[in-house]
C-alpha positions in Angstrom: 0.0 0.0 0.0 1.1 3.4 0.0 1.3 3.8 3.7 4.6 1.4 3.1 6.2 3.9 0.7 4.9 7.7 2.4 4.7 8.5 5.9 3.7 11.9 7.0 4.7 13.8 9.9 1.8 16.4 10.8 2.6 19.6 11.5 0.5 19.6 14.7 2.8 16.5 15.6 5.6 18.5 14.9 4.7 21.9 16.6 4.0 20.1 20.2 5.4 21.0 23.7 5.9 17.4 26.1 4.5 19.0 29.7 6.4 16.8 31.3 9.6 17.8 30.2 11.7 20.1 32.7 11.7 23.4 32.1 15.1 24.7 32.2 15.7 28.1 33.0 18.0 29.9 30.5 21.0 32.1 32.1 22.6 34.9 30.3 26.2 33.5 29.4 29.3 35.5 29.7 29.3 36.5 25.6 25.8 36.4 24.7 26.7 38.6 21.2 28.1 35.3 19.8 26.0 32.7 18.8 26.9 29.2 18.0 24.7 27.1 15.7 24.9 23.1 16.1 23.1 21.1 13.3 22.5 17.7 14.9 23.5 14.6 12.8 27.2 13.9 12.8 28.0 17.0 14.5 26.3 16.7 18.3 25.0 12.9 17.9 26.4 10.2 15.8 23.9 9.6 12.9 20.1 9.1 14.0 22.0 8.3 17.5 21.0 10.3 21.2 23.2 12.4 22.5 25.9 10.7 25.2 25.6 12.5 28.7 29.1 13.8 28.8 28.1 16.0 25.5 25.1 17.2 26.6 26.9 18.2 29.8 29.0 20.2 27.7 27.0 21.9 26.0 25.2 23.0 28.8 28.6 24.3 30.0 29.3 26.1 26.2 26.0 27.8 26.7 27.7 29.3 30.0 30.2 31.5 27.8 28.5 32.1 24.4 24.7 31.5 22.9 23.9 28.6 21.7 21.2 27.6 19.2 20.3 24.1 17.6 19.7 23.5 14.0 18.5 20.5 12.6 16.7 19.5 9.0 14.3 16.8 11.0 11.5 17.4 12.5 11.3 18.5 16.6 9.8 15.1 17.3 13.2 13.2 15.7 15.1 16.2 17.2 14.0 15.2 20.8 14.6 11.6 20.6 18.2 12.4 20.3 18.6 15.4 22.3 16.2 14.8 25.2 12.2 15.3 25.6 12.1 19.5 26.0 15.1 20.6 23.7 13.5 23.5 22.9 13.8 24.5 26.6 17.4 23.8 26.8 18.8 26.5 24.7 18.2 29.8 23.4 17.6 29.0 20.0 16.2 25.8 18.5 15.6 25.2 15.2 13.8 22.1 13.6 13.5 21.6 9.6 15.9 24.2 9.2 13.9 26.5 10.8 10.9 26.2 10.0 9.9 25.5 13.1 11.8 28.3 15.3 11.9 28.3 19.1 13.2 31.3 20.9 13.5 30.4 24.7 10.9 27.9 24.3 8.3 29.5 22.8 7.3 29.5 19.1 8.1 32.0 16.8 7.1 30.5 13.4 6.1 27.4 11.7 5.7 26.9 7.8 4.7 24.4 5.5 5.8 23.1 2.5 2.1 22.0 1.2 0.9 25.5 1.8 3.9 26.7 -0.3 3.7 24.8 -2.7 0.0 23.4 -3.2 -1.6 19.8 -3.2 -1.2 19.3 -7.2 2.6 19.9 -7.1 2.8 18.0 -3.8 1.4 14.9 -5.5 3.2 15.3 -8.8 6.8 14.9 -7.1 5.9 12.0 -5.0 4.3 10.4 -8.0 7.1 11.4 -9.8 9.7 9.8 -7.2 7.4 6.5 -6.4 7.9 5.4 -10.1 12.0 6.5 -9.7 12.2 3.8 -6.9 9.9 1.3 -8.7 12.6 1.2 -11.7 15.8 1.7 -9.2 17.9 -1.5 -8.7 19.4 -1.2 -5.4 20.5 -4.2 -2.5 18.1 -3.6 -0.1 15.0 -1.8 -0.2 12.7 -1.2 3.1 9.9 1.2 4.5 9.0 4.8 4.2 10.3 5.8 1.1 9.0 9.6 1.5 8.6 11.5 4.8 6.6 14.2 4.7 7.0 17.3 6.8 5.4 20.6 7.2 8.6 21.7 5.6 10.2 19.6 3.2 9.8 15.8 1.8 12.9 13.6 3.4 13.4 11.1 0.3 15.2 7.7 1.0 16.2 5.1 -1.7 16.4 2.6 1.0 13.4 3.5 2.8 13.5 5.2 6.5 12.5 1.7 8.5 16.1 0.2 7.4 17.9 -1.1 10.8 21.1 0.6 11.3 23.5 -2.3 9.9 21.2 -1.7 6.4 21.5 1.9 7.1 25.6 1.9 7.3 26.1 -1.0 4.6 23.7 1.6 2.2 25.9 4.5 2.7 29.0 2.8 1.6 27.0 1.9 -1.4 25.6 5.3 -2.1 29.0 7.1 -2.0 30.2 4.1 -4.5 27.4 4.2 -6.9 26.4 8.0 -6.3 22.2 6.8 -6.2 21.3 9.9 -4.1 23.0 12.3 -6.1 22.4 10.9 -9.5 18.5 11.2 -8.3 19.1 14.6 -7.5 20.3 15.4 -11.0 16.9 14.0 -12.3 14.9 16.1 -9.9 16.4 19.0 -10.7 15.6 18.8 -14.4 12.0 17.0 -13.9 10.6 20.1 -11.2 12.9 23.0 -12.5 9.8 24.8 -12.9 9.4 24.7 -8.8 12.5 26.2 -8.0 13.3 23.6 -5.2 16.6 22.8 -3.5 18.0 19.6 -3.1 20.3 18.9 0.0 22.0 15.8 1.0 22.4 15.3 4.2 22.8 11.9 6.5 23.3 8.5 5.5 20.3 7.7 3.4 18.4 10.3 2.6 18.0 14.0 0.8 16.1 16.6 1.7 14.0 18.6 -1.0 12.5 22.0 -0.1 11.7 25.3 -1.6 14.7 27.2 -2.6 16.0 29.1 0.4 14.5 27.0 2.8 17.7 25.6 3.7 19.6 26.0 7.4 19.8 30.0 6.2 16.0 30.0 6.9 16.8 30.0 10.3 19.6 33.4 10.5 16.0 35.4 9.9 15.7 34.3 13.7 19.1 35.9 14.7 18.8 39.1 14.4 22.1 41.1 13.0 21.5 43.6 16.1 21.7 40.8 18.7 25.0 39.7 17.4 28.4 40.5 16.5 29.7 36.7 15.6 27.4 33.8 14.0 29.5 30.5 14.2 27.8 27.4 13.1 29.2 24.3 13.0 28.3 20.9 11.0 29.5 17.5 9.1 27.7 18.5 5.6 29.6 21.6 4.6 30.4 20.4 1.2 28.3 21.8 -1.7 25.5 19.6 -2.2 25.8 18.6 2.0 22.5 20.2 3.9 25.1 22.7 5.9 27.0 23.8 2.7 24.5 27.1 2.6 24.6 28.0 6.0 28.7 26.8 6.4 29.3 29.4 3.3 26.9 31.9 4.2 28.2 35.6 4.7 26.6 36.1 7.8 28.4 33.2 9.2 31.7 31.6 10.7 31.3 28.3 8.9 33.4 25.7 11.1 33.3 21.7 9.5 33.5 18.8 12.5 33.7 14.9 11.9 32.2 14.1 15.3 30.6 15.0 18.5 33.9 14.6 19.8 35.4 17.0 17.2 32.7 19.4 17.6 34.0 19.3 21.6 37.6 20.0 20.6 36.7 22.6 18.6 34.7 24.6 20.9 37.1 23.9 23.9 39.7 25.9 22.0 37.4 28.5 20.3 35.0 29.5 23.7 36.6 27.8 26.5 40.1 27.8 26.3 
């Protein structure tokens, strides 16, 4: 059925607050006119992975000398199960789907939508479109949950989403051999150029297709130039085509490139806490 190859995400799902989660109270650190972005994958949590104690504990500490703001392409329900239930209440700044969904001290500043944007007919023409792609693509494995949809963007997966992490890893190392997400890509961008979308890979398995400039820039109209005088962001993807290449090389920013959560820690230490 269908249900196996498109699973939507709802935008009420996305937009909820968990009571029960503790709400932290948010100190002023000792530089709040710098601002450090974290996406999430690869940078703060291994891929799809939960944070490890000891980096969340540092971050907490980080967020003592400078502002610190989260931005992720998946949706806030994804985002907590790998940064805790209440994220949003953690840090200044949170930023799911790229910012689409924007938290500023845990409340809500804006959420959009990517079927409003774009309307129904065009919605159905590229899944249509990218069902019949996968019916006619020849890969090892093939899974669940081909398309996610969010209120921002469709998450598009060759493997499928419901593919257990060995799948997930062995996938990859086909992918960068056989260039299946990036050769799609290609297609896409011929097929919809009348829809002016942007294509970002990013992760293991997936890509990311959204309207143009609704990339991880879509969340700097959240951080106001006033508020700050330095706008570091940090990320795994920074290479053109990767979902942090527009934010890493945007002119507003101090792009910084990290292989690891542990990476990420180094380079903080010596950048904000050293």
């Amino acid at each position: 059925s269908l249900a196996l190859f498109l699973h939507s995400v709802s935008p009420c799902r996305a937009l909820y607050s968990i009571s029960r989660a503790k709400n932290l109270k948010m100190s002023t650190p000792e530089n709040p006119r710098i601002i450090a972005l974290f996406d999430v994958d690869g940078t703060l949590t291994i891929p799809r992975g939960e944070i490890t104690p000891d980096m969340m504990a540092f971050m907490k500490e980080l967020s003592k000398k400078i502002t610190v703001g989260i931005v992720g392409g998946s949706d806030l329900p994804k985002q907590e199960e790998q940064l805790g239930a209440g994220i949003v209440n953690v840090f200044p700044y949170n930023f799911s789907q790229n910012g689409l969904v924007a938290y500023k001290d845990g409340k809500l500043l804006e959420a959009q939508t990517i079927a409003k944007f774009l309307g129904e007919d065009n919605v159905k023409r590229v899944v249509n479109w990218v069902l019949k792609y996968f019916s006619e693509l020849d890969i090892p494995v093939k899974r669940g949950t081909f398309i996610e949809f969010r209120s921002g963007m469709l998450n598009i997966s060759p493997i499928g989403r419901n593919c257990s992490r060995e799948e997930r890893n062995e996938y990859e190392k086909f992918d960068l051999e056989h260039n299946i997400r990036k050769n799609m890509v290609e297609a896409m961008k011929k097929e919809f150029a009348d829809l002016n979308l942007t294509y970002s890979i990013g992760g293991q398995i997936s890509f990311d297709c959204f309207p143009t400039g609704w990339d991880k820039t879509y969340c700097l109209k959240f951080v106001k130039p006033e508020d700050f005088d330095e706008v570091h962001f940090f990320g795994d993807k920074t290479f053109e085509g990767g979902n942090d290449f527009e934010i890493f090389s945007h002119e507003r920013t101090i792009g910084h490139t990290v292989t690891s959560p542990e990476d990420t820690k180094a380079q903080c230490t010596k950048l904000f806490m050293s």
